[in-house]
mmCIF file of the N, C-alpha and C atoms, coordinates in Angstrom:
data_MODEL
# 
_entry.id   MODEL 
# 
loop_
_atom_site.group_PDB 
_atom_site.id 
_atom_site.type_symbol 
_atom_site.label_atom_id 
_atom_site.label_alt_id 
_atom_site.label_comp_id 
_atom_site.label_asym_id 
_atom_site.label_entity_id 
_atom_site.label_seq_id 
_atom_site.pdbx_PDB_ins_code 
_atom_site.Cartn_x 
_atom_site.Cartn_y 
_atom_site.Cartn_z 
_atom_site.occupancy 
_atom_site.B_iso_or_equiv 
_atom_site.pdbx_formal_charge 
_atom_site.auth_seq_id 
_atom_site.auth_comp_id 
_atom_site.auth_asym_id 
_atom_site.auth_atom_id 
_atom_site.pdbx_PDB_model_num 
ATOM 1   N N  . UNK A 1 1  ? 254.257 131.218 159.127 1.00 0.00 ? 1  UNK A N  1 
ATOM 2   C CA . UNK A 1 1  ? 253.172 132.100 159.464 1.00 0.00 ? 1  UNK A CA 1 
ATOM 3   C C  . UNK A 1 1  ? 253.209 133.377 158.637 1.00 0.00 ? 1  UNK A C  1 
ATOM 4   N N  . UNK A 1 2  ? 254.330 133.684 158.437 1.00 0.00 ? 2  UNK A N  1 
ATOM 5   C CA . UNK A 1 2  ? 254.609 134.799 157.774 1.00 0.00 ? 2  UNK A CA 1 
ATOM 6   C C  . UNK A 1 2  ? 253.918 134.730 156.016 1.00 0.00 ? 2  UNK A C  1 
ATOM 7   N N  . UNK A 1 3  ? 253.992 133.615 155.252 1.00 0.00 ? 3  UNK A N  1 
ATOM 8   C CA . UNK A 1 3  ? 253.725 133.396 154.512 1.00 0.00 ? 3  UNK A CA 1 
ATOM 9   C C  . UNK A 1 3  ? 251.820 133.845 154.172 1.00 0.00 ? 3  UNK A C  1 
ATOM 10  N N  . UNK A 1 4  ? 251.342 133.661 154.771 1.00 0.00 ? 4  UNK A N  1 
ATOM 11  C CA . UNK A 1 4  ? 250.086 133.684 155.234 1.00 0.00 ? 4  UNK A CA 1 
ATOM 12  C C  . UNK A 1 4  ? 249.163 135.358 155.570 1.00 0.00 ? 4  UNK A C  1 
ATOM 13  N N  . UNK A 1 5  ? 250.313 135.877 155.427 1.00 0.00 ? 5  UNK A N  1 
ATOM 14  C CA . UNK A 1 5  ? 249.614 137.098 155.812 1.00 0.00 ? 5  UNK A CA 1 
ATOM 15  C C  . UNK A 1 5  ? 249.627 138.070 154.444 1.00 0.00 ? 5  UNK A C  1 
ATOM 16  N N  . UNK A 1 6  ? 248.135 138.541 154.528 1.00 0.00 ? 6  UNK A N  1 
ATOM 17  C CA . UNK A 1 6  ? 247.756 139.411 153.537 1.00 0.00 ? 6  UNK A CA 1 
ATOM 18  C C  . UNK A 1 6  ? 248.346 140.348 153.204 1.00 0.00 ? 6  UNK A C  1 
ATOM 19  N N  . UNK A 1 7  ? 249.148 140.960 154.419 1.00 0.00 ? 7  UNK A N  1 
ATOM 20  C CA . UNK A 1 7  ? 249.547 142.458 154.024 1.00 0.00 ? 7  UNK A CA 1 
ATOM 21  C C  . UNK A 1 7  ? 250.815 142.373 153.073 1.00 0.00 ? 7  UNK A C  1 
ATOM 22  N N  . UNK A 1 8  ? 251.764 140.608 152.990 1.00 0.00 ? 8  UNK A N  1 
ATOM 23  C CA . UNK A 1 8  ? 252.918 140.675 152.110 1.00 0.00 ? 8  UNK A CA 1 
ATOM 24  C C  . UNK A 1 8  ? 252.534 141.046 150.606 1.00 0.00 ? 8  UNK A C  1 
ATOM 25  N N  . UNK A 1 9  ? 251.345 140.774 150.164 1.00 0.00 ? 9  UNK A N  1 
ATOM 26  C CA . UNK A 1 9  ? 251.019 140.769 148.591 1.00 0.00 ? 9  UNK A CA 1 
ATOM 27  C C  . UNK A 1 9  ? 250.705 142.247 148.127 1.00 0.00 ? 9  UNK A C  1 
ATOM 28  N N  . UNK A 1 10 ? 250.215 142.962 149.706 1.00 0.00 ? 10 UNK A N  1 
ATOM 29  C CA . UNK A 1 10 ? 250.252 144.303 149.202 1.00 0.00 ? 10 UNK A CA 1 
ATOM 30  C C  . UNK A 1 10 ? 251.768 145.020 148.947 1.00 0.00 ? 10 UNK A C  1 
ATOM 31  N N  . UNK A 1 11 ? 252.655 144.702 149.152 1.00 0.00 ? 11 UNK A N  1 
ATOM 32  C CA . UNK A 1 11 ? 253.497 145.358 149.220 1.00 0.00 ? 11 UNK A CA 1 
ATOM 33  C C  . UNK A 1 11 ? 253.755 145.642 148.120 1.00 0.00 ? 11 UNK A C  1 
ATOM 34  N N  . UNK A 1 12 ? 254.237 145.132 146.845 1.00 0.00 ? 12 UNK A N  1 
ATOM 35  C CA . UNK A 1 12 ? 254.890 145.293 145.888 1.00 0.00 ? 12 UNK A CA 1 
ATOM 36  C C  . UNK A 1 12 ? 254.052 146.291 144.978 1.00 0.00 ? 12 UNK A C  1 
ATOM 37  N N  . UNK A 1 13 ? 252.198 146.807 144.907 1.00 0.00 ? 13 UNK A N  1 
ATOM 38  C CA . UNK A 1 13 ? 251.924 147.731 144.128 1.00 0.00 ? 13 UNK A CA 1 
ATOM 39  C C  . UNK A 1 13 ? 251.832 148.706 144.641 1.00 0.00 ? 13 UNK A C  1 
ATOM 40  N N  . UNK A 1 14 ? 252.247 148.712 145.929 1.00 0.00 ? 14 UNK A N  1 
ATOM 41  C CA . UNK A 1 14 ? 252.790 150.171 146.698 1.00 0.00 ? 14 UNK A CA 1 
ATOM 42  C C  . UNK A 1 14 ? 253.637 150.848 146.141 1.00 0.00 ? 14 UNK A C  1 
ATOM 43  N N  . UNK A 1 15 ? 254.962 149.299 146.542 1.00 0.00 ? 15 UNK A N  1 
ATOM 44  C CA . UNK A 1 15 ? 256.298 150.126 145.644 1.00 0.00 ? 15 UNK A CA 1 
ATOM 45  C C  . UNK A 1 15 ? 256.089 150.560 144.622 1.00 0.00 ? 15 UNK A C  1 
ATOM 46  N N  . UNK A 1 16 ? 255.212 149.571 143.536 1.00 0.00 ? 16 UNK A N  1 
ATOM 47  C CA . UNK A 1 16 ? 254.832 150.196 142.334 1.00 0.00 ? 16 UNK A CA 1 
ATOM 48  C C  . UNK A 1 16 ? 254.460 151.681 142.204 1.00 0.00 ? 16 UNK A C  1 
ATOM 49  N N  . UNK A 1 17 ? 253.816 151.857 142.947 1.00 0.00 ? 17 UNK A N  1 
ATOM 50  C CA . UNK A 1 17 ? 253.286 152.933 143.216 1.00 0.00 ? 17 UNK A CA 1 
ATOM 51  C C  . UNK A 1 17 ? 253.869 154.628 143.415 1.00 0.00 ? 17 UNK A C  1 
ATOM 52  N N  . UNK A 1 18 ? 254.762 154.080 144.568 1.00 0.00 ? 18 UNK A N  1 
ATOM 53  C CA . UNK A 1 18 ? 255.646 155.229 145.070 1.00 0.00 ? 18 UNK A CA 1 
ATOM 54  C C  . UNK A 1 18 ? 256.957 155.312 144.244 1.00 0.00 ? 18 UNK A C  1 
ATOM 55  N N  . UNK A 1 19 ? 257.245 154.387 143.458 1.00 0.00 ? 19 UNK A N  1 
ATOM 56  C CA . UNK A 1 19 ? 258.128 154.784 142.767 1.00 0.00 ? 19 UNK A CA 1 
ATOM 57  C C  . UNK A 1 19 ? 257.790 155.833 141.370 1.00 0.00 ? 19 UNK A C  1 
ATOM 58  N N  . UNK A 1 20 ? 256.374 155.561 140.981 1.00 0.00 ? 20 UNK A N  1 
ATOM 59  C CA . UNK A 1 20 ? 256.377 155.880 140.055 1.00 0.00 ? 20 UNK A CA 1 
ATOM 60  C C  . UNK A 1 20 ? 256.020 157.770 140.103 1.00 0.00 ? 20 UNK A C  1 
ATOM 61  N N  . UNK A 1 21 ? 255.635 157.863 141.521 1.00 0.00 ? 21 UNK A N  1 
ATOM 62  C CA . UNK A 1 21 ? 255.542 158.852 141.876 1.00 0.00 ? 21 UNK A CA 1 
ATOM 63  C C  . UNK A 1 21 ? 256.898 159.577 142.454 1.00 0.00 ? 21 UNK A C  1 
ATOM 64  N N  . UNK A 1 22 ? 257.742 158.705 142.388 1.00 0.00 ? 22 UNK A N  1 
ATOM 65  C CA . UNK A 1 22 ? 258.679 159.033 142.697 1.00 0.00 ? 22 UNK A CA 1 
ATOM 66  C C  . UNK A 1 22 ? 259.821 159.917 141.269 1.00 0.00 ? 22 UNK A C  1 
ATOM 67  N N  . UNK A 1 23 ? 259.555 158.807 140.723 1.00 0.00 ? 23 UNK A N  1 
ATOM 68  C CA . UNK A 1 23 ? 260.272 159.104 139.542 1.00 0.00 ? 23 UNK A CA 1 
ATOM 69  C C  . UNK A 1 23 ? 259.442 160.570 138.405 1.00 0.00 ? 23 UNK A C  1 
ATOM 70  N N  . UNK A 1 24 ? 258.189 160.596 138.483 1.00 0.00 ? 24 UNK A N  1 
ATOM 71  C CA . UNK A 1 24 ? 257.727 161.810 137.968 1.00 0.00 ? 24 UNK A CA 1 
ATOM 72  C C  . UNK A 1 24 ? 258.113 163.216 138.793 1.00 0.00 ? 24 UNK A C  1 
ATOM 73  N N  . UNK A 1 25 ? 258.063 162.821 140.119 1.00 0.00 ? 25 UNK A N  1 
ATOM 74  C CA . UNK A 1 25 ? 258.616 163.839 141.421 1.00 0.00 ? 25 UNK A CA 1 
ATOM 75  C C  . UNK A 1 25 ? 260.241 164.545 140.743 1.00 0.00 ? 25 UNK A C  1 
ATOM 76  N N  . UNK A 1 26 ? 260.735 163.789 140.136 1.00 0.00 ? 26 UNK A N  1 
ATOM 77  C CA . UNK A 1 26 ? 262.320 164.170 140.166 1.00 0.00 ? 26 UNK A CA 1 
ATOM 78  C C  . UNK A 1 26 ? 262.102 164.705 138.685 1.00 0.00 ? 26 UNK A C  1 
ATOM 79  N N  . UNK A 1 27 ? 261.258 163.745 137.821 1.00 0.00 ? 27 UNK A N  1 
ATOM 80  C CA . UNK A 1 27 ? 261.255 164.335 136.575 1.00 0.00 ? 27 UNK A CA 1 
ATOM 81  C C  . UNK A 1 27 ? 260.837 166.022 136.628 1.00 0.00 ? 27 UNK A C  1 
ATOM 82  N N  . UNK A 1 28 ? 259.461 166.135 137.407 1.00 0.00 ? 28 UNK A N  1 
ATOM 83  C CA . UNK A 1 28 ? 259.401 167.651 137.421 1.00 0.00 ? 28 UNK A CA 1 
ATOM 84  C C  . UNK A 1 28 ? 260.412 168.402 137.991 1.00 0.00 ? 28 UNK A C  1 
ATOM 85  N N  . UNK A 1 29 ? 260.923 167.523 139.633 1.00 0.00 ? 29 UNK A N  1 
ATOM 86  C CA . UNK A 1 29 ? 262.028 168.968 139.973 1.00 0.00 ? 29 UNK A CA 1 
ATOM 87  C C  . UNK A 1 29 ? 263.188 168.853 138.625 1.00 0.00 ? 29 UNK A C  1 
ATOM 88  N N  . UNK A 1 30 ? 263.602 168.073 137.976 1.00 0.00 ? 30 UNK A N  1 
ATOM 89  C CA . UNK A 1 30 ? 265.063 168.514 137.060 1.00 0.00 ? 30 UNK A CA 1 
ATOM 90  C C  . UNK A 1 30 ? 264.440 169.548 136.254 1.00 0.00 ? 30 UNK A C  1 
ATOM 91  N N  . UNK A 1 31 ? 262.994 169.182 135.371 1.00 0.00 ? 31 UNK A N  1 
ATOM 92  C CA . UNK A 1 31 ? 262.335 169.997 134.719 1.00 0.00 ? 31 UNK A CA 1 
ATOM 93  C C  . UNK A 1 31 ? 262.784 171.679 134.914 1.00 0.00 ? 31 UNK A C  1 
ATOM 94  N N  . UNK A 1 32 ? 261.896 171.307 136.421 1.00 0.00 ? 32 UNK A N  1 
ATOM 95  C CA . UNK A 1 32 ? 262.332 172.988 136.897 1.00 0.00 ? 32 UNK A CA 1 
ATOM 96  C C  . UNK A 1 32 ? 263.347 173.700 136.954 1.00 0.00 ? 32 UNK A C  1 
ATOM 97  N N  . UNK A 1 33 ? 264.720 172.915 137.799 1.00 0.00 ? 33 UNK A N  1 
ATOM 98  C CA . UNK A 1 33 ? 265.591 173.153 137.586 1.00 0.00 ? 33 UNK A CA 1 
ATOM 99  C C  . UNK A 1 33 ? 266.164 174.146 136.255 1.00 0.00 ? 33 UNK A C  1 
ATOM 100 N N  . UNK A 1 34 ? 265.915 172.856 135.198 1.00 0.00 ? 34 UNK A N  1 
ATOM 101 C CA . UNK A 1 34 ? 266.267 173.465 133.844 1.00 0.00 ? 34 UNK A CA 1 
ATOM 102 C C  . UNK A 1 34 ? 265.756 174.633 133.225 1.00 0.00 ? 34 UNK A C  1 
ATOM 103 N N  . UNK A 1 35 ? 264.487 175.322 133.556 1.00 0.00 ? 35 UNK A N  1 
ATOM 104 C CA . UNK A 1 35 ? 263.781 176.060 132.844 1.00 0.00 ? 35 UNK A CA 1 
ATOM 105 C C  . UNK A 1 35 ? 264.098 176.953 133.911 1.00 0.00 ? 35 UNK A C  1 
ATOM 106 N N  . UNK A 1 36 ? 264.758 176.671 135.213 1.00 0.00 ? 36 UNK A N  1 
ATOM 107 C CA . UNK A 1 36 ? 265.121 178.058 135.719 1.00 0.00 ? 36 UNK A CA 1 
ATOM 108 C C  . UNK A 1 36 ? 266.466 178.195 135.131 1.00 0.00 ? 36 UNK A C  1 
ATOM 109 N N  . UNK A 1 37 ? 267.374 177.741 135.009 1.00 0.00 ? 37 UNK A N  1 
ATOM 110 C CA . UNK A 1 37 ? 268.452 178.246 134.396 1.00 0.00 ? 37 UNK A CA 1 
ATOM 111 C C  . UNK A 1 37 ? 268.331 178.554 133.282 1.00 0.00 ? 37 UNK A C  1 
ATOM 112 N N  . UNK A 1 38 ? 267.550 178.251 132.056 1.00 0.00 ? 38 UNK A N  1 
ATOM 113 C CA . UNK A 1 38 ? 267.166 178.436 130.957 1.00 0.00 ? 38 UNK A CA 1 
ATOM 114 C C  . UNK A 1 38 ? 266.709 180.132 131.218 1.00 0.00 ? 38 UNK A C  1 
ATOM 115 N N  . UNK A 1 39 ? 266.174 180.419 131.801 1.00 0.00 ? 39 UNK A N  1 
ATOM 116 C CA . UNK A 1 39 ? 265.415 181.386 131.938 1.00 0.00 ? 39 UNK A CA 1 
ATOM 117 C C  . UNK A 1 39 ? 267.054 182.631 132.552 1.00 0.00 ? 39 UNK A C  1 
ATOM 118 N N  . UNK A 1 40 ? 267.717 182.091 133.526 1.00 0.00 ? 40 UNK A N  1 
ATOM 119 C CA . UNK A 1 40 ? 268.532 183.377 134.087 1.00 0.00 ? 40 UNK A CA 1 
ATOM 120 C C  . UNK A 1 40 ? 269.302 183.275 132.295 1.00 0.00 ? 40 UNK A C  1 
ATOM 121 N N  . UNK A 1 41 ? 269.930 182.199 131.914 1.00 0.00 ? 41 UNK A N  1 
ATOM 122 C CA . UNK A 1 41 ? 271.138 182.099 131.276 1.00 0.00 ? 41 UNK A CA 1 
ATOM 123 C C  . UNK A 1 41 ? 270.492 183.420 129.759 1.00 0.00 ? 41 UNK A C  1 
ATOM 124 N N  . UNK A 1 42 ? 269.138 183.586 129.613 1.00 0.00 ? 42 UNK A N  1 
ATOM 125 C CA . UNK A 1 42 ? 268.650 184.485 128.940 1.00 0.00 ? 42 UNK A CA 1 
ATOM 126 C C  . UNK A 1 42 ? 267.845 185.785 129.331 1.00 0.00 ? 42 UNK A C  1 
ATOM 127 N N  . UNK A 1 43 ? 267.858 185.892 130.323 1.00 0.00 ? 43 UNK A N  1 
ATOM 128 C CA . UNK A 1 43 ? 267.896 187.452 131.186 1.00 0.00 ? 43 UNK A CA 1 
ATOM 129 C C  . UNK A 1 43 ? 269.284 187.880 131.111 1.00 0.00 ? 43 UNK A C  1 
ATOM 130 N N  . UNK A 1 44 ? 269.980 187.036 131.504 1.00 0.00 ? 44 UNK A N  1 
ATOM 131 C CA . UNK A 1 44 ? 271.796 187.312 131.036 1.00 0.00 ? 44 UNK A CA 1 
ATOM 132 C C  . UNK A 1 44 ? 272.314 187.910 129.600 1.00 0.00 ? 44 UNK A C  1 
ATOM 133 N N  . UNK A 1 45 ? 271.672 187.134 128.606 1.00 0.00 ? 45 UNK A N  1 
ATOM 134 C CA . UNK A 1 45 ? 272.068 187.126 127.286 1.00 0.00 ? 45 UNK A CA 1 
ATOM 135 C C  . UNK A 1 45 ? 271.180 188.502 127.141 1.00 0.00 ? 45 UNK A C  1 
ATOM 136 N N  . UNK A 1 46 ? 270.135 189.026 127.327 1.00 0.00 ? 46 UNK A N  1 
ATOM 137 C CA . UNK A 1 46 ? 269.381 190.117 126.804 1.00 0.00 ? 46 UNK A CA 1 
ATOM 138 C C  . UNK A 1 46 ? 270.163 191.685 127.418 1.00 0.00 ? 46 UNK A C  1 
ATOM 139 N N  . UNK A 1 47 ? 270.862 190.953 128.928 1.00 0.00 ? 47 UNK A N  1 
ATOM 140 C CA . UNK A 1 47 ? 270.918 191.994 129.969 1.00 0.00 ? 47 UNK A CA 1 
ATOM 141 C C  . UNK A 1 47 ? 272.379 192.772 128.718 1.00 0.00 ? 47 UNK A C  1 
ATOM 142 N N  . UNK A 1 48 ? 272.841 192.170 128.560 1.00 0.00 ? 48 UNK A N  1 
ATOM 143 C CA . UNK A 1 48 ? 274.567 192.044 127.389 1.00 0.00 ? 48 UNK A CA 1 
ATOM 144 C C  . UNK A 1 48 ? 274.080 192.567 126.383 1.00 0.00 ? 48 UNK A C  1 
ATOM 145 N N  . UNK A 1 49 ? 273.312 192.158 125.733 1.00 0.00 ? 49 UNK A N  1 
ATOM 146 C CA . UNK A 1 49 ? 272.587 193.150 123.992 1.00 0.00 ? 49 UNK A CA 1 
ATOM 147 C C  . UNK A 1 49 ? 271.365 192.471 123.947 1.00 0.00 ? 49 UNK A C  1 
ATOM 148 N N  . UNK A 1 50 ? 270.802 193.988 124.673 1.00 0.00 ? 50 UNK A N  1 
ATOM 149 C CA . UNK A 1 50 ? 269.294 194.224 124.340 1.00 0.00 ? 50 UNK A CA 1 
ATOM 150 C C  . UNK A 1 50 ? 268.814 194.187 123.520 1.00 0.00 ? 50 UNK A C  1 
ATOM 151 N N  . UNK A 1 51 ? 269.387 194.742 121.972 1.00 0.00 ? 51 UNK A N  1 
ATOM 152 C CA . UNK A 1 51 ? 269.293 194.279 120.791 1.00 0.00 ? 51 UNK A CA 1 
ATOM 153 C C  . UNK A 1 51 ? 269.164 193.142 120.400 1.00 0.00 ? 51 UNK A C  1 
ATOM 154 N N  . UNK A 1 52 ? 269.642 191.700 120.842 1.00 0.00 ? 52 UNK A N  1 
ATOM 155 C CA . UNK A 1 52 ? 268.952 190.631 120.511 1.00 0.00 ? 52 UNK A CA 1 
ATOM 156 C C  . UNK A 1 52 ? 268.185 189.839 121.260 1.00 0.00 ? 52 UNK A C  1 
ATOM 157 N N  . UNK A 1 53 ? 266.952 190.448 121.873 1.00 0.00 ? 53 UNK A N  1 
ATOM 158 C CA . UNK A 1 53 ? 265.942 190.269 122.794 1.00 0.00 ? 53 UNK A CA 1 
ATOM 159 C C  . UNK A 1 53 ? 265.039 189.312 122.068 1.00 0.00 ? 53 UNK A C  1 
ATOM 160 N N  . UNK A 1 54 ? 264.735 189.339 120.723 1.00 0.00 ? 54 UNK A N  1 
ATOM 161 C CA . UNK A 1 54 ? 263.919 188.812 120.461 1.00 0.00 ? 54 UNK A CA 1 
ATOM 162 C C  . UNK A 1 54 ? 264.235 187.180 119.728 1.00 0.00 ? 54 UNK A C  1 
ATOM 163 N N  . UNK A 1 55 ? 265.617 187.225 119.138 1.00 0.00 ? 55 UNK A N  1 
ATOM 164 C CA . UNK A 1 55 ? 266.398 185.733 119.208 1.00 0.00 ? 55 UNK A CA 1 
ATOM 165 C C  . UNK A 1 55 ? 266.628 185.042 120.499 1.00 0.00 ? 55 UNK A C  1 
ATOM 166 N N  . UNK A 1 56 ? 267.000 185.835 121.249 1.00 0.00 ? 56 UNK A N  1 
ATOM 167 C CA . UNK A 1 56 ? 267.127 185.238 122.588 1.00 0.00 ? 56 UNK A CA 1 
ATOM 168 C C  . UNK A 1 56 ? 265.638 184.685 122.864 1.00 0.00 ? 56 UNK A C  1 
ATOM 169 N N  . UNK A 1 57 ? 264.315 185.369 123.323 1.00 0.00 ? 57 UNK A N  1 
ATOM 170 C CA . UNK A 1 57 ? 263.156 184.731 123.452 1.00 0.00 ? 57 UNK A CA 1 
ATOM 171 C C  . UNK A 1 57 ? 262.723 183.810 123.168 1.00 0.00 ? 57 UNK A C  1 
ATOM 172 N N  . UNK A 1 58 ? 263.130 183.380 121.578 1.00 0.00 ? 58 UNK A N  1 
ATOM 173 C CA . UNK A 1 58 ? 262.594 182.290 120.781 1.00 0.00 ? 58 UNK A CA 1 
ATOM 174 C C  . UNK A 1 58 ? 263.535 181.289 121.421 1.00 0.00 ? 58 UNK A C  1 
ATOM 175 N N  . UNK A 1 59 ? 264.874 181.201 121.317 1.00 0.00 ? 59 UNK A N  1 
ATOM 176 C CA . UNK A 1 59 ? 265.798 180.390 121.873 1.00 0.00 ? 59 UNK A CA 1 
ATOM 177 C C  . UNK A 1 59 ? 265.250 179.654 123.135 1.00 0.00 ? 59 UNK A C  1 
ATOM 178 N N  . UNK A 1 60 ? 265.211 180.793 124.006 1.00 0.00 ? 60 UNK A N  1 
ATOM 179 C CA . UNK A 1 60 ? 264.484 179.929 125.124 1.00 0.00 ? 60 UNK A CA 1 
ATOM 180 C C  . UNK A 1 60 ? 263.057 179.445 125.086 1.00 0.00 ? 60 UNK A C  1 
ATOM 181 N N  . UNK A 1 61 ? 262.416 179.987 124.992 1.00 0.00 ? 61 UNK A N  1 
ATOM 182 C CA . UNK A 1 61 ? 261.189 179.700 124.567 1.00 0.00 ? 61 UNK A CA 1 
ATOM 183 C C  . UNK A 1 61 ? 261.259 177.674 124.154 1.00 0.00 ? 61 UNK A C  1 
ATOM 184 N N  . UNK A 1 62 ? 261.658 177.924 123.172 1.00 0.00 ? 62 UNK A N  1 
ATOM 185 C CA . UNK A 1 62 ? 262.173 176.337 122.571 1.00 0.00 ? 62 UNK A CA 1 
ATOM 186 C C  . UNK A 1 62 ? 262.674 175.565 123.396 1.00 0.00 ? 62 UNK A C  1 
ATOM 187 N N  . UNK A 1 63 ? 263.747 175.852 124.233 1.00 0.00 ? 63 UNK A N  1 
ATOM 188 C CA . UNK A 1 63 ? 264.243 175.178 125.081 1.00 0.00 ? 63 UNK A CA 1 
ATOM 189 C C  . UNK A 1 63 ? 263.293 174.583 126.581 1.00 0.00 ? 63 UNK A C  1 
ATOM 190 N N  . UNK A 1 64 ? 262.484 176.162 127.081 1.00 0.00 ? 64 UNK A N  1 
ATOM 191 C CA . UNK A 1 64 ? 261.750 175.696 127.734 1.00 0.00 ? 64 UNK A CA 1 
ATOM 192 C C  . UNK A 1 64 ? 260.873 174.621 127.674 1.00 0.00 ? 64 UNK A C  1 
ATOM 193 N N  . UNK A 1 65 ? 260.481 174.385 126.190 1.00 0.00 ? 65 UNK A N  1 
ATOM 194 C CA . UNK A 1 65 ? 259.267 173.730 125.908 1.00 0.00 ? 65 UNK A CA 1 
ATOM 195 C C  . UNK A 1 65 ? 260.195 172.040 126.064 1.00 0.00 ? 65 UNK A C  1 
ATOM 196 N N  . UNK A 1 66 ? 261.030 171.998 125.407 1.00 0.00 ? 66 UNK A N  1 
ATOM 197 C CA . UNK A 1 66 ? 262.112 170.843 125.215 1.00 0.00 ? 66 UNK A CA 1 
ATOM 198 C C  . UNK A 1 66 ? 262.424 170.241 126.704 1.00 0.00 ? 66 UNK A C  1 
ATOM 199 N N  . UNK A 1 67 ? 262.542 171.246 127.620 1.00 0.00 ? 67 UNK A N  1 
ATOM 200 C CA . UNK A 1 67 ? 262.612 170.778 128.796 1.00 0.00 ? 67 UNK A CA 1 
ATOM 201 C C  . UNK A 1 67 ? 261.353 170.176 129.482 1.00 0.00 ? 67 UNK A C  1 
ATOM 202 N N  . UNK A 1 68 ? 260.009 170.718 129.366 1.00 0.00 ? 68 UNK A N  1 
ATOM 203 C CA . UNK A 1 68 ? 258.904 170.553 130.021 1.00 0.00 ? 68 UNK A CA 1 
ATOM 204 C C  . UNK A 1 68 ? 258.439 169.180 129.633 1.00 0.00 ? 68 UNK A C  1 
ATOM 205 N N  . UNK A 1 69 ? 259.210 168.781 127.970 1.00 0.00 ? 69 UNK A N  1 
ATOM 206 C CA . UNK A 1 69 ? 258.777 167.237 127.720 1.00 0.00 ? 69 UNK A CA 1 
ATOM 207 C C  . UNK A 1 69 ? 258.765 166.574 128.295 1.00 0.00 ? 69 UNK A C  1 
ATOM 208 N N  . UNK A 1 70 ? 259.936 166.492 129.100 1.00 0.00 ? 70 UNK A N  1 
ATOM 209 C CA . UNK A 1 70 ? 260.799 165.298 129.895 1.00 0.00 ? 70 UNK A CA 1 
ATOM 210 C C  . UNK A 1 70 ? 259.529 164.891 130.862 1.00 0.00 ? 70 UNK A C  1 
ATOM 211 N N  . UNK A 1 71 ? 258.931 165.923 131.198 1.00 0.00 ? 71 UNK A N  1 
ATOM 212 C CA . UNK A 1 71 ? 257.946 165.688 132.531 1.00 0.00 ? 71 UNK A CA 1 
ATOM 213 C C  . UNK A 1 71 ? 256.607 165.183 131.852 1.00 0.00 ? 71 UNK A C  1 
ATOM 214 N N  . UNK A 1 72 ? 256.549 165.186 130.481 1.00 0.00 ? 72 UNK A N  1 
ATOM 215 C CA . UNK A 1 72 ? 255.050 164.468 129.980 1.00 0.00 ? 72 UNK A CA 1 
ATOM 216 C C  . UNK A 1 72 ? 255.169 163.064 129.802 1.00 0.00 ? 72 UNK A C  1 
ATOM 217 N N  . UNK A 1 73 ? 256.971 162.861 128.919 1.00 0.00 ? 73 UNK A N  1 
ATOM 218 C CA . UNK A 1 73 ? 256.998 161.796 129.101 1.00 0.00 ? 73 UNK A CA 1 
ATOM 219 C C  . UNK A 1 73 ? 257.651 160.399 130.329 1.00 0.00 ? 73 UNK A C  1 
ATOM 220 N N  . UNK A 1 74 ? 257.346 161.497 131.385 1.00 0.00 ? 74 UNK A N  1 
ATOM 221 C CA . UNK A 1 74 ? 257.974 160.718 132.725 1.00 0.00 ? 74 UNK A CA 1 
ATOM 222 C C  . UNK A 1 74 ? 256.161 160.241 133.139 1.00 0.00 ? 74 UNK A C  1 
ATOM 223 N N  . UNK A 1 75 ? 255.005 161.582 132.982 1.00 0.00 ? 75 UNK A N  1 
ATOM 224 C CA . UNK A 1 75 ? 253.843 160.944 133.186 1.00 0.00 ? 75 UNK A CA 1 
ATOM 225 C C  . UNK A 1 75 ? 253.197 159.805 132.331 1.00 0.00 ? 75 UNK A C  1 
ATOM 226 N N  . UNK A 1 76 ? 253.409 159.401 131.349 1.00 0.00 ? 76 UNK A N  1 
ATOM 227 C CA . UNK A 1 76 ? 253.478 158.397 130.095 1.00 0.00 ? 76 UNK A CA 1 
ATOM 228 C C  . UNK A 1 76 ? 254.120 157.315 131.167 1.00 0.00 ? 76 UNK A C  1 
ATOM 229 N N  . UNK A 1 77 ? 255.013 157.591 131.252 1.00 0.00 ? 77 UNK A N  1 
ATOM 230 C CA . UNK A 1 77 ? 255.392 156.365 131.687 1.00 0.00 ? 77 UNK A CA 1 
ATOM 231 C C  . UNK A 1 77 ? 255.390 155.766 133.099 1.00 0.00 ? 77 UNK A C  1 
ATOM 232 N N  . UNK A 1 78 ? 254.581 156.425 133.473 1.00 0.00 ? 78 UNK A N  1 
ATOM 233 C CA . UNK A 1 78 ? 253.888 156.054 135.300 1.00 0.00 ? 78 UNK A CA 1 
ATOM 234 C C  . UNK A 1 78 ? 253.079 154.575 135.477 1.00 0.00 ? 78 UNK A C  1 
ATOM 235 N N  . UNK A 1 79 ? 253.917 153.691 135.656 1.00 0.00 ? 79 UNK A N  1 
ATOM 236 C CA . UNK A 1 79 ? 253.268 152.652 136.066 1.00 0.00 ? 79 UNK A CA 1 
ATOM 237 C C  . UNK A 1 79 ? 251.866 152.137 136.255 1.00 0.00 ? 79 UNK A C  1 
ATOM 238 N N  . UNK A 1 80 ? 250.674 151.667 135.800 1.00 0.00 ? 80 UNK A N  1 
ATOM 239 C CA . UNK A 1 80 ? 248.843 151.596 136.129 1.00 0.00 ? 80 UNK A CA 1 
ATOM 240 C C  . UNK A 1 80 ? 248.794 150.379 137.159 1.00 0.00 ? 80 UNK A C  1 
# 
């Protein structure tokens, strides 16, 4: 009887589904994660020599961007 019922065939593009939302979910929180530490570890570095405020910026800057990838290509790869 079990065989027979409609709701088993839905199941699997659910999972499809929630995983893939799942997996972009984590991609953004590490994202964040990273670009918040990115961010103290160079309030730190400026707070030490103000004088190199503006190497430091670019540094992160770059990094931020390097980090934010991860989350374009976690949406790329979201299951249809």
């Amino acid at each position: 009887m079990a065989e027979n019922n409609p709701n088993k065939k839905m199941i699997l593009p659910m999972l499809a589904e929630i995983s893939g939302s799942i997996h972009v979910g984590l991609a953004a929180l590490g994202a964040a994660i990273g670009v918040g530490l990115i961010g103290m570890g160079a309030a730190s570095a400026v707070g030490r020599n103000p004088g190199a405020a503006t190497p430091i910026l670019v540094q992160a800057i770059l990094a931020i961007a390097l980090a934010e990838a991860i989350v374009f290509y976690a949406l790329f790869l979201v299951p249809k």
